[in-house]
Every structure is written in structure tokens, then in C-alpha cells.
C-alpha positions as CSV (number, residue, x, y, z in Angstrom):
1,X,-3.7,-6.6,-15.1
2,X,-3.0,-5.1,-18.9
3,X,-0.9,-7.5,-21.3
4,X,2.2,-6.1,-22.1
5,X,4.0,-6.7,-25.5
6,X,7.4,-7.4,-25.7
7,X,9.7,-9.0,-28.5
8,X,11.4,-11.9,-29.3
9,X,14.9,-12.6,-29.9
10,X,14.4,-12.4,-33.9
11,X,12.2,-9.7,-33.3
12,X,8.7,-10.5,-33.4
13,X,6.1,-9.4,-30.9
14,X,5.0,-11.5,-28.1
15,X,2.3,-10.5,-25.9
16,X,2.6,-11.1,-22.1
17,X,0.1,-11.6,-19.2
18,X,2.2,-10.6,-16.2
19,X,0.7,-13.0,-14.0
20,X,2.9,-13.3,-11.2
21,X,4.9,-12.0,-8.0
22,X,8.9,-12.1,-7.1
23,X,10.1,-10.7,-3.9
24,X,13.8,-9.8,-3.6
25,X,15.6,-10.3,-6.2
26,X,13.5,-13.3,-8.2
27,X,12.5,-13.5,-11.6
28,X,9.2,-15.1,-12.8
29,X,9.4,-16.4,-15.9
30,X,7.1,-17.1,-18.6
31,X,6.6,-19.7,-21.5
32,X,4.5,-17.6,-24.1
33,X,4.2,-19.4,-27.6
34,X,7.3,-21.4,-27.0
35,X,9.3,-18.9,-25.7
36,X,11.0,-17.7,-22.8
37,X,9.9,-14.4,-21.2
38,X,11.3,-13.0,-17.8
39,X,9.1,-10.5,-15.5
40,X,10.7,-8.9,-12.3
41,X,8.2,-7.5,-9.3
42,X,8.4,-6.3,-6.2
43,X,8.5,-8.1,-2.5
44,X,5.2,-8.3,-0.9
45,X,5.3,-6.5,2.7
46,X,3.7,-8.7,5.9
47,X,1.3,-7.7,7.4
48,X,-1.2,-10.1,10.1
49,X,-3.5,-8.8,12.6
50,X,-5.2,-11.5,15.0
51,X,-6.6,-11.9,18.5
52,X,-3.8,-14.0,20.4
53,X,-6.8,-16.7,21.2
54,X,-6.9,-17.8,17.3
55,X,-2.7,-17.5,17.1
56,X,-2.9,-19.9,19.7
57,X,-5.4,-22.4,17.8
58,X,-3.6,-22.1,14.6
59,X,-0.2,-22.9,15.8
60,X,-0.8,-26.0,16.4
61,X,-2.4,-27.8,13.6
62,X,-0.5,-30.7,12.9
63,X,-0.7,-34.3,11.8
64,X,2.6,-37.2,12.0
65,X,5.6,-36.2,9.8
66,X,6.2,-38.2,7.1
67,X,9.0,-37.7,5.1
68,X,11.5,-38.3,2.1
69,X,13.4,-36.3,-0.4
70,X,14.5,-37.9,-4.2
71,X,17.3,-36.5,-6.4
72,X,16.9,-36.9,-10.2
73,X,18.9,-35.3,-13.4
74,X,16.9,-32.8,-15.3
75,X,17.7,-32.2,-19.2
76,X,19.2,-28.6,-19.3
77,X,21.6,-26.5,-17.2
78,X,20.5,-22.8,-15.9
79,X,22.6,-19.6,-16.5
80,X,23.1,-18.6,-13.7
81,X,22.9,-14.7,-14.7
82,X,19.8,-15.2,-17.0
83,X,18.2,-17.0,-14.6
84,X,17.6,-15.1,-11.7
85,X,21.0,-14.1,-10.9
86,X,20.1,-10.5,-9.8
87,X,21.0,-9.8,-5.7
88,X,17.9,-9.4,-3.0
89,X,18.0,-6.0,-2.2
90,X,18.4,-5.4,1.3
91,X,16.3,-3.9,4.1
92,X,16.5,-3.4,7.7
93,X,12.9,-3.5,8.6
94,X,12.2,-6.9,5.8
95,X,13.7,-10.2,6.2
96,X,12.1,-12.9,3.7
97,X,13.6,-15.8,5.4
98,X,12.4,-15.1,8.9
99,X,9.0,-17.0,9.9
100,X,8.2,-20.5,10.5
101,X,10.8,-23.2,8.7
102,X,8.4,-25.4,6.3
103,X,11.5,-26.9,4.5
104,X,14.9,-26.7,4.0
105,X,17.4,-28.3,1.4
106,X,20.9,-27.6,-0.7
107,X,21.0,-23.6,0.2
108,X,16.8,-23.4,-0.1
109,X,14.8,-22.1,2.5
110,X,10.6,-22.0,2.4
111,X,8.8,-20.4,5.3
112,X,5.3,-19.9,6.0
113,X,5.5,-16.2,5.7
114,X,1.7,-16.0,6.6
115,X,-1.4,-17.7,6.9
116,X,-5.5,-17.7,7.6
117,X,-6.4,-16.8,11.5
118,X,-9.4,-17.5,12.7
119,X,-12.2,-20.0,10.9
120,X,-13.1,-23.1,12.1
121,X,-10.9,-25.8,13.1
122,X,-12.4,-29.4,13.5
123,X,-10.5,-32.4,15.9
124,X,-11.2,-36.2,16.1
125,X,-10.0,-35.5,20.0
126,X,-12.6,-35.3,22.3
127,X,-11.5,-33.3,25.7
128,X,-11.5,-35.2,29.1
129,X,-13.6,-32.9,31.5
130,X,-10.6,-31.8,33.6
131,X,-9.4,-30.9,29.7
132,X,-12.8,-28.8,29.7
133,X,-12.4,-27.6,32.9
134,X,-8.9,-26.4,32.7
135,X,-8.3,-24.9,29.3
136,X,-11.6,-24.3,27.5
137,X,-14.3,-23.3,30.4
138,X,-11.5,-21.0,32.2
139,X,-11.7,-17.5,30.8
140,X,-9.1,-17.5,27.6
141,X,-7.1,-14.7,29.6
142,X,-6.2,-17.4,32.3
143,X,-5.9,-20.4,30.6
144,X,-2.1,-19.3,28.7
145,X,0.1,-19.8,31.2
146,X,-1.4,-22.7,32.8
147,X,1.3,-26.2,32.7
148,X,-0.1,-28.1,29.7
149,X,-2.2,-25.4,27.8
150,X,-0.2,-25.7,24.5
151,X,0.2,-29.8,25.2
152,X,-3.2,-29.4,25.1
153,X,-3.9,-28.1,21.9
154,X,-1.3,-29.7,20.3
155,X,-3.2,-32.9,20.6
156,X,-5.9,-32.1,19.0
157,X,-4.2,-32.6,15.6
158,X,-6.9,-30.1,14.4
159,X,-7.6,-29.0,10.4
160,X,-9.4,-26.0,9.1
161,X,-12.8,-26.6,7.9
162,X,-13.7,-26.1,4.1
163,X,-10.8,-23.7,3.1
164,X,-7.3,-22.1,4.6
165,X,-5.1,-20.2,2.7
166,X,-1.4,-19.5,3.3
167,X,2.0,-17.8,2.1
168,X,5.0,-19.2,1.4
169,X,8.7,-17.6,1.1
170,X,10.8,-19.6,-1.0
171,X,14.7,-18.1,-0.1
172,X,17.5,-19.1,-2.1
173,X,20.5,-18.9,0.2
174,X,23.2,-20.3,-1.6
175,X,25.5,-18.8,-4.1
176,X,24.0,-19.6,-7.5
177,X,21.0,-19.4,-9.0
178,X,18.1,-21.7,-9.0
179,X,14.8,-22.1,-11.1
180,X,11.6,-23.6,-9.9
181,X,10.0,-26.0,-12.4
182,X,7.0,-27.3,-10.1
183,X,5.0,-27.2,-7.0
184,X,3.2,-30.6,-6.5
185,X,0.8,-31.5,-3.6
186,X,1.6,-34.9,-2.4
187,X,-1.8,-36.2,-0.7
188,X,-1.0,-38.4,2.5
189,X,-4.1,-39.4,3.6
190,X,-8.2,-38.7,1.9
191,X,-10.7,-39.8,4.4
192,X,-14.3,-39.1,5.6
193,X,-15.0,-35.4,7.1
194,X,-14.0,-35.0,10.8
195,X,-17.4,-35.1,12.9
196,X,-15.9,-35.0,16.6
197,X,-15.3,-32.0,17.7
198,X,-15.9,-28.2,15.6
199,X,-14.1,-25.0,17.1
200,X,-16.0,-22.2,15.9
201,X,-13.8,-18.5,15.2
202,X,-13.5,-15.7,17.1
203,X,-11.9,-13.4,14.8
204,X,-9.9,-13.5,11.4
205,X,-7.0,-11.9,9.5
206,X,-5.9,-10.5,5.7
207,X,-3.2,-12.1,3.2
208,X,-0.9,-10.3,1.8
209,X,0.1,-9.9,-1.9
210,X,2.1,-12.8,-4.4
211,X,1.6,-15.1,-6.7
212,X,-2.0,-16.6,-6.0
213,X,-3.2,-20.4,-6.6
214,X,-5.8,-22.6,-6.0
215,X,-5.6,-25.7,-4.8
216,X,-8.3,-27.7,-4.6
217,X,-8.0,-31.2,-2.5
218,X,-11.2,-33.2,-4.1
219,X,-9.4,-33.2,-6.9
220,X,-8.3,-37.3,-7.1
221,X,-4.7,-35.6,-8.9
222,X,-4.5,-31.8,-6.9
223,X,-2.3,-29.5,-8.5
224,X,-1.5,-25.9,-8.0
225,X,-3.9,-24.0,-10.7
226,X,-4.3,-20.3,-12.0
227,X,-7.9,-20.2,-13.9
228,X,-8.4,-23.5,-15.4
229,X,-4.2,-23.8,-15.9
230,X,-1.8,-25.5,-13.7
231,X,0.6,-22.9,-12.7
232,X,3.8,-24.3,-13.5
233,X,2.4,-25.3,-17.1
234,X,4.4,-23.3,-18.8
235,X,6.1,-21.2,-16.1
236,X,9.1,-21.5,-14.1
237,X,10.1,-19.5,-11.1
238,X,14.0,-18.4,-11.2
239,X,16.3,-16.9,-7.6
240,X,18.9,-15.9,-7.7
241,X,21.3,-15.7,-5.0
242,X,20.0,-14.0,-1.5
243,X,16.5,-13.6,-3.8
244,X,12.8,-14.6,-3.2
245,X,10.1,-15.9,-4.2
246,X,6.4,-15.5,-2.7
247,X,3.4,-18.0,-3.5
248,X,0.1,-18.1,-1.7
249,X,-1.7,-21.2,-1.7
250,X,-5.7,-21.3,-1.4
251,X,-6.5,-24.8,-0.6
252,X,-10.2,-25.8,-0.7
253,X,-12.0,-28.9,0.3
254,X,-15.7,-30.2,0.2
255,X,-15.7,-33.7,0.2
256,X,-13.1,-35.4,2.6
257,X,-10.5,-35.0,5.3
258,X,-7.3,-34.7,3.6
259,X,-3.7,-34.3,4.6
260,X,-0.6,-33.6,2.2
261,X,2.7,-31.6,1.8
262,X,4.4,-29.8,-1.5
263,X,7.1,-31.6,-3.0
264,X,9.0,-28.6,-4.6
265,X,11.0,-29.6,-7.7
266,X,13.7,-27.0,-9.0
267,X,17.2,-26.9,-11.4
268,X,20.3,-26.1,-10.0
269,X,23.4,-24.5,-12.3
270,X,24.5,-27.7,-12.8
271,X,21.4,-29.1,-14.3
272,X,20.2,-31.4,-11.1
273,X,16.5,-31.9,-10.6
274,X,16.1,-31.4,-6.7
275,X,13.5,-32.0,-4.8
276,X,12.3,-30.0,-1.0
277,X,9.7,-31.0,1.2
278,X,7.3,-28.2,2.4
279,X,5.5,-29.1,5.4
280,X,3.4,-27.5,7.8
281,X,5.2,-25.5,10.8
282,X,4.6,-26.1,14.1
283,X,4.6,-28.1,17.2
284,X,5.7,-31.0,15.8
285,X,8.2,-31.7,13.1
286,X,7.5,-32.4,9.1
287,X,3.8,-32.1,9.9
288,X,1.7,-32.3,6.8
289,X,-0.8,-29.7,6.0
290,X,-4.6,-30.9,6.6
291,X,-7.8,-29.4,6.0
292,X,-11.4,-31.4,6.1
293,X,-14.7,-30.9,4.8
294,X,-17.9,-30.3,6.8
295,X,-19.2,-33.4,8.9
296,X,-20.8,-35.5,6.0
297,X,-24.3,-35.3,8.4
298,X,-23.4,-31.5,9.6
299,X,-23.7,-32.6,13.1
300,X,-20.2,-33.2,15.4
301,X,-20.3,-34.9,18.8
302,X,-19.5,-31.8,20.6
303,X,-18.8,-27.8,19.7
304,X,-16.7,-25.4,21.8
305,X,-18.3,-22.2,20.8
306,X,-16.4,-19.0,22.5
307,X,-18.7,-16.9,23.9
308,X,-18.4,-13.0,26.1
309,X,-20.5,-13.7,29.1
310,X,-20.4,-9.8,29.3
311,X,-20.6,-7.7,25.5
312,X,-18.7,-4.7,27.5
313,X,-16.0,-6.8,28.4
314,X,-12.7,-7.7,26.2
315,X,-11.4,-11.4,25.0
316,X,-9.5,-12.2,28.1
317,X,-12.7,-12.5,30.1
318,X,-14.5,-15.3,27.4
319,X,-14.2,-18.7,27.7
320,X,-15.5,-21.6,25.8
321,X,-19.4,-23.2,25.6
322,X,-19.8,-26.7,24.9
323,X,-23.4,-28.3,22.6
324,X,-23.0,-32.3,22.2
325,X,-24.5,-33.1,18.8
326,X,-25.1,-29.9,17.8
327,X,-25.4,-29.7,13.8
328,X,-23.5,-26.8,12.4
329,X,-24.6,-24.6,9.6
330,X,-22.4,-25.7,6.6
331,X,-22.7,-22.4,4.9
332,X,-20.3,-21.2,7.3
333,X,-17.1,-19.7,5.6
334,X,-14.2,-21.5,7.1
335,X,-11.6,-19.0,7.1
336,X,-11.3,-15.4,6.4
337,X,-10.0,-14.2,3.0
338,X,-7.6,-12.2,2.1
């Protein structure tokens, strides 16, 4: 995107990278040379297209919830109507705080507006045969409404493999305005690769538009980063009331198994550092996020490979093939990108 120029408030020229994405009514703004710089864009529409079997997989990735939220002061109070204090404009067919609750705090809301379908998906949990036999050797059409199915997968406490990407909606509810000052990934838990069990894809899906960062978890200190710059260096997100904010996350990994959540700091009107908890959404409660590298050897006890036993026929009629120490190829992408 072209630099824009704009001026300062004695009048000199500043020139501004408009780097970023608001949805409904939030402000991005920008620290350029010392100075403050506000940018206003549009809401990003949703839009995910995928196969009900890799829905089904995805819902369910979940570790144990930890939690804890920490209230500090900051330094400086926000206006409320510099700062974001613009109304969400309202739509009938677009509601930014529908979606899957990942935290909620003080007139906040953050849901997980979208996220990678498909890619692999590794587990420490080895099936039992009547596991096997039930849920992942029946044709996938069948297995859904079978007593346990999603019991099933919710014990696997699986993580995508090598990269996932996801969207979050930050909502500001309340009555007065807000402004983000960081994102920060809290890391839980760095270990070896998962090498039990690899789910291979059967399909993908495409992201959607917002502010984009990388996050990359080998990284001993992770932190949301733009190019070679942490996001929030130099930037702060304001929302006003009933306003928006949209952030997509591409976390990577290469090196370990690693689980984490975002401890979101912001400023309220009266000048009170706040803190939320993002987590993932799903089956359980508070659970963290968690992706994992390749098996260090590329080999995993057992893969469940879905396979068509007939090319002509649709999804419904494929089940699940199981290979014990079957080494995967690691140049496998993980996930689709949007």
C-alpha cells in the first residue's frame, strides 16, 4: 500500500504507512516520528468454506485451561472522542461479536472470528481399537451422530502441525472508549514435537482480511511482529463504543510443541492498564492455543490418513486408514493459507 502524507499539529508533514485494519467503528493508530497519527478502515466480511469432517477436527483442539487476569495503572488517561469514540455502524447481515467467546472482561469481548480448516493435526492419544472401529474406520457420514463421537475427539487434545492461522474480533461493548497498547503471547508449555499420532487433511479453507502478524513460537520471547517490527512498537489500537477491531494471527512453529494464550493489555478513560485473557474456543473452557512441530525423527506411531474407497463417491462414504510408524513427509504444508 502507497504512504500517505499527512501533517502535524504545527504543521509539518508526516508520512504515513497505513498498515493496518479497524472493523466497525475502530481507529488504528499510529506512532510516526513521535507523533500520533489515527487511520480509520473498513470491517473485514466472513467468509469460511470447509468440508464438515475438518470443522469437526478443528473444533476440538484444546489443552487444560489455565488462567489469571492482573490489573495495573498505566501513565495517561484516553479521550474518549479522540480515541476511538466514533459508533460501529450497524448491519443486519454483520455482527462482529458473534463467533466463538476467546475472552471476555470489563465491557470487552474477543472472538475467534475465523480460523485455518483443514492441515494436519497431531495427538499424543493413541485410539483404543473399538475407538478405531467406531469413529475413524466407519465411513465419516456415519460416524456424527454416534454417542461419544465428539467425546472422542475432544480427547485427543490435538495441535496443528507446523503453522495455523486465525482471526480475532476484539468488541468493545461498554460505553467508553478503549485503546489497545499490546498483544502478548504468554507460552504455557515448550516441549519436544508430538510423534503419536498425525491426522493428515482432507480439505482447507481462506482467511479473510485485517490486520496481519506473525507469530512465530521458537522464538524463546514470541511476540506479535509486522516485518522485522513488533506490532504494537509504536502502535496502539483505539474502540470506541459498539466498535471493532480485527487481528489475524499467523503462528508458526519448527522446533517444539508449544501451548500459549494472548494476554491483551489496553487503557480505559480512566487511565487503568487492564489486562484480558484470549484463549482458544472450544470444548473445554480457557483452553490455550497449541501448535507443534514435525516429529523430531518424522516418523509417528500411527497415521489416520482419510481415504475414498470409491473416487466417484462423496466425503460421507470415506473413512479413515491407519500405517504404525509411518514417517511423514515434513515438507508437508500444515494448514492452508489465506
Amino acid at each position: 500500500m502507497m504512504p500517505s502524507r499527512d501533517q502535524d499539529p504545527v504543521g509539518n508533514d508526516v508520512e504515513v504507512q497505513q498498515s493496518a485494519r479497524a472493523s466497525q467503528g475502530g481507529e488504528v493508530n499510529q506512532l510516526v516520528r513521535g507523533k500520533q497519527i489515527n487511520g480509520l478502515s473498513g470491517k473485514a466480511a466472513v467468509a469460511i468454506v470447509a468440508a464438515a469432517m475438518s470443522i469437526a477436527l478443528g473444533a476440538f483442539l484444546a489443552l487444560a485451561a489455565l488462567g489469571g487476569s492482573e490489573h495495573s495503572q498505566s501513565e495517561q488517561p484516553i479521550n474518549s472522542a479522540a480515541a476511538g469514540g466514533q459508533s460501529a455502524r450497524s448491519s443486519p447481515s454483520y455482527d462482529p461479536a458473534s463467533g466463538p467467546l476467546a475472552g471476555s472482561a470489563n465491557g470487552i469481548k474477543v472472538v475467534l472470528s475465523a480460523h485455518s480448516e483443514g492441515g494436519l493435526l497431531a495427538s499424543k492419544y493413541l485410539p483404543t481399537a473399538e475407538e478405531e472401529r467406531e469413529y475413524l474406520f466407519n465411513k465419516f457420514g456415519e460416524v456424527y451422530s454416534k454417542p461419544g463421537y465428539h467425546a472422542f475427539w475432544s480427547k485427543q487434545d490435538s495441535a496443528h502441525v507446523g503453522q495455523y492461522w486465525y482471526k480475532l474480533t476484539i468488541v468493545n461493548t461498554g460505553g467508553t472508549a478503549v485503546r489497545i497498547v499490546d498483544i502478548k503471547p504468554v507460552v504455557l508449555q515448550r516441549e519436544a514435537p508430538i510423534s503419536e499420532v498425525l491426522y493428515p487433511p482432507c480439505c482447507g479453507a481462506g482467511g479473510e482480511d485485517a490486520v496481519r502478524a506473525a507469530l512465530n513460537l521458537d522464538d524463546p520471547h514470541p511476540s506479535l511482529m509486522q516485518g522485522s517490527e513488533s506490532y504494537f512498537e509504536g502502535h496502539s489500537v483505539s474502540i470506541g463504543p459498539g466498535g471493532s477491531f480485527d487481528i489475524t494471527i499467523d503462528s508458526k512453529v519448527q522446533k517444539f510443541y508449544c501451548a500459549y494464550y494472548l494476554d491483551m493489555q489496553y487503557v480505559d478513560t480512566s487511565g487503568n492498564l487492564l489486562h484480558l485473557k484470549i484463549t482458544n474456543p472450544g470444548d473445554r473452557p480457557s483452553a490455550p492455543f497449541a501448535l507443534t512441530a514435525f516429529a523430531i525423527s518424522g516418523t509417528y506411531q500411527r497415521v489416520y490418513t482419510p481415504k475414498l474407497l470409491d473416487v466417484s463417491s462423496g466425503w460421507r462414504d470415506g473413512s479413515y486408514v491407519r500405517s504404525d510408524n509411518q514417517t511423514y513427509p515434513a515438507g508437508q504444508p500444515a494448514t492452508s493459507s489465506p
